[in-house]
LUMVO-888965 format. One record per atom (N, C-alpha, C): residue in three letters; x, y, z. Coordinates in steps of 0.02 Angstrom, whole numbers, plus 50000, padded with zeros to 5 digits. Example, Ala and Ser with C-alpha at 12.3 -4.5 7.8 and 13.67 -1.06 7.14 Angstrom:
! LUMVO-888965
ALA506604971650390/ALA506154977550390/ALA506604983550390/SER506424988850354/SER506844994750357/SER506455000250394/
! end
This chain:
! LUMVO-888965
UNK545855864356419/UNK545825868756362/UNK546485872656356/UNK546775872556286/UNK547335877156286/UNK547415883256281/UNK547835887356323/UNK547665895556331/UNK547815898356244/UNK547495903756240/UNK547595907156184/UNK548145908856161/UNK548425912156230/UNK549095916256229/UNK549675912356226/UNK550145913556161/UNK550765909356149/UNK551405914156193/UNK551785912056203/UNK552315913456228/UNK553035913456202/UNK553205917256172/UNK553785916956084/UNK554455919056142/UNK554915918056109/UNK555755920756146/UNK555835923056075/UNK556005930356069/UNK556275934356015/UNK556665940456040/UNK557455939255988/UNK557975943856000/UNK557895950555972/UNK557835954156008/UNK557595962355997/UNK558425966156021/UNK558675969055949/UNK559305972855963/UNK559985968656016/UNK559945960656001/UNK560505956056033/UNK560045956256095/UNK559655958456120/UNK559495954956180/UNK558765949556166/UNK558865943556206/UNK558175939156197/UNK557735941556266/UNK557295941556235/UNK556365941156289/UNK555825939756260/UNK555595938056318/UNK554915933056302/UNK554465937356275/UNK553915935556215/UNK553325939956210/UNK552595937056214/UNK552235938056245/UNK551535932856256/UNK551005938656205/UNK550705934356151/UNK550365935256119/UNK550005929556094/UNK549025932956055/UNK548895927056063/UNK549045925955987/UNK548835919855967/UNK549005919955901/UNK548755921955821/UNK548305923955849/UNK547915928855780/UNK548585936255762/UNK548935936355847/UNK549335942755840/UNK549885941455818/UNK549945934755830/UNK550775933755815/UNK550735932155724/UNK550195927655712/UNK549955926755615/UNK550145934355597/UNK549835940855605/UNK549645947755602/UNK550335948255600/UNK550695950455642/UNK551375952155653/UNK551785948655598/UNK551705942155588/UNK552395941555530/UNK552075941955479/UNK551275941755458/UNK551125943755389/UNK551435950755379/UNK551435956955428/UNK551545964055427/UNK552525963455397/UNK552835960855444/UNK553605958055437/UNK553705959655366/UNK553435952755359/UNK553385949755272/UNK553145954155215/UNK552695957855216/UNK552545960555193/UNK553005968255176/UNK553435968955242/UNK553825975155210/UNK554555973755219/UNK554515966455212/UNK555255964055196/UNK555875964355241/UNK555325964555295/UNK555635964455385/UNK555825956255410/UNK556325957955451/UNK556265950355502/UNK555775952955555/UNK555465948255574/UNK555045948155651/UNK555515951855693/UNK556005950755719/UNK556385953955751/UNK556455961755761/UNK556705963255678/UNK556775969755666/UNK556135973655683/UNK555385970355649/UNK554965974355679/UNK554585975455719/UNK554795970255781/UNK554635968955860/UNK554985975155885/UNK555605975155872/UNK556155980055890/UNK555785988555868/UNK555715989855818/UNK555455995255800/UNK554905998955838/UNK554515992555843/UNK553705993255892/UNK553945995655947/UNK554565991755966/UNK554795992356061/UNK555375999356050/UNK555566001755998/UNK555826006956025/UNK555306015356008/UNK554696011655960/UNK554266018155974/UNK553836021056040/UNK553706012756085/UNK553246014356120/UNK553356018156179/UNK552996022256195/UNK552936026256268/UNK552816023856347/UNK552506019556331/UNK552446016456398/UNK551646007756403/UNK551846006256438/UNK551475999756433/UNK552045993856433/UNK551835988956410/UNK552265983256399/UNK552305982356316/UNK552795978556297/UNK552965975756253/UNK552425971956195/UNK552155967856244/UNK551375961956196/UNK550835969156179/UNK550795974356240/UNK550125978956230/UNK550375981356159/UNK551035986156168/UNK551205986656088/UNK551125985456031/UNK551235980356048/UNK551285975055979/UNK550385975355966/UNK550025972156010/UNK549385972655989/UNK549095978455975/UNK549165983955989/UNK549005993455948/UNK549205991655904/UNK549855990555884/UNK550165991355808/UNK549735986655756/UNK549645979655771/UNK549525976055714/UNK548755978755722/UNK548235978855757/UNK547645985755778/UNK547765990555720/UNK548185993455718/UNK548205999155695/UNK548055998155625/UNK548735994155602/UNK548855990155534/UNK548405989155503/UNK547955985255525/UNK547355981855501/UNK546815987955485/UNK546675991155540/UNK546075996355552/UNK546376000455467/UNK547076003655467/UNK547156008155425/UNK547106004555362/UNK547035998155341/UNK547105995555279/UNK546515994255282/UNK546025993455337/UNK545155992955300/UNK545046000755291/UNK545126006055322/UNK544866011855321/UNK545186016655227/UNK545546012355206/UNK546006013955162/UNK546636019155164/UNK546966021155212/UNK547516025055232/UNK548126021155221/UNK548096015655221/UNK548656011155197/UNK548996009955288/UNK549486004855276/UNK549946004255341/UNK550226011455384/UNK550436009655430/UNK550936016755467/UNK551606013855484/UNK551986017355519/UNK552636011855500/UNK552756013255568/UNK552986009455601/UNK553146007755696/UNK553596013455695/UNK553846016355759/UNK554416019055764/UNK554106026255832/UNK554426028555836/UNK554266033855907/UNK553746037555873/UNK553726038155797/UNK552876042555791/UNK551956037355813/UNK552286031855810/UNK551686026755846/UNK551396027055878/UNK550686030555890/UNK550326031355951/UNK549586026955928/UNK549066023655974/UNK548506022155937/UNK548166029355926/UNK547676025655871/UNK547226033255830/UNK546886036255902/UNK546736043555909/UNK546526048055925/UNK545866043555957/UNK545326041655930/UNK544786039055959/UNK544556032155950/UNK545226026255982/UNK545646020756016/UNK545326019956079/UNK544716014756074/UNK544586016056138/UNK545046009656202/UNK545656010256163/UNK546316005356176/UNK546856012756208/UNK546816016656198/UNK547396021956210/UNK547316023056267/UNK547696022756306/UNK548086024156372/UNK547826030956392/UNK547876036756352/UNK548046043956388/UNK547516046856406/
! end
């Protein structure tokens, strides 16, 4: 059986690293891209310079989490960047 989790090489600010996501996250992620007229890159990069601590893939999965949650709840998107935390009662949040 093939694992879920894909394994992408993407250049974040000239440097390349690997990102393991599965692929519902990685679809999620460049629809989000695309949608605000981002490269994947640029807003891998954004994700990775808001986050506080964790890894890179956990990131990424809060964010497109987030994305989604705020466009069913009707609040619209949030935009990555060091104000990025998951919502308050996330039962995904770290703190």
């Amino acid at each position: 059986m093939k694992s879920p989790v894909v394994k992408r090489s993407i250049v974040i600010a000239g440097h390349k690293t690997s990102v393991s996501l599965e692929d519902a996250f990685w679809r999620g992620l460049k629809e989000i891209a695309s949608s605000r007229n981002m490269t994947l890159s640029d807003l891998v990069a954004s994700i990775d310079g808001g986050r506080r601590q964790g890894n890179l893939s956990s990131a990424i999965r809060l964010f497109v989490l987030d994305h989604y949650r705020s466009q069913a709840s009707g609040n619209g998107p949030r935009e990555p960047g060091p104000t990025f935390t998951p919502p308050p009662h996330s039962p995904l949040r770290t703190e």
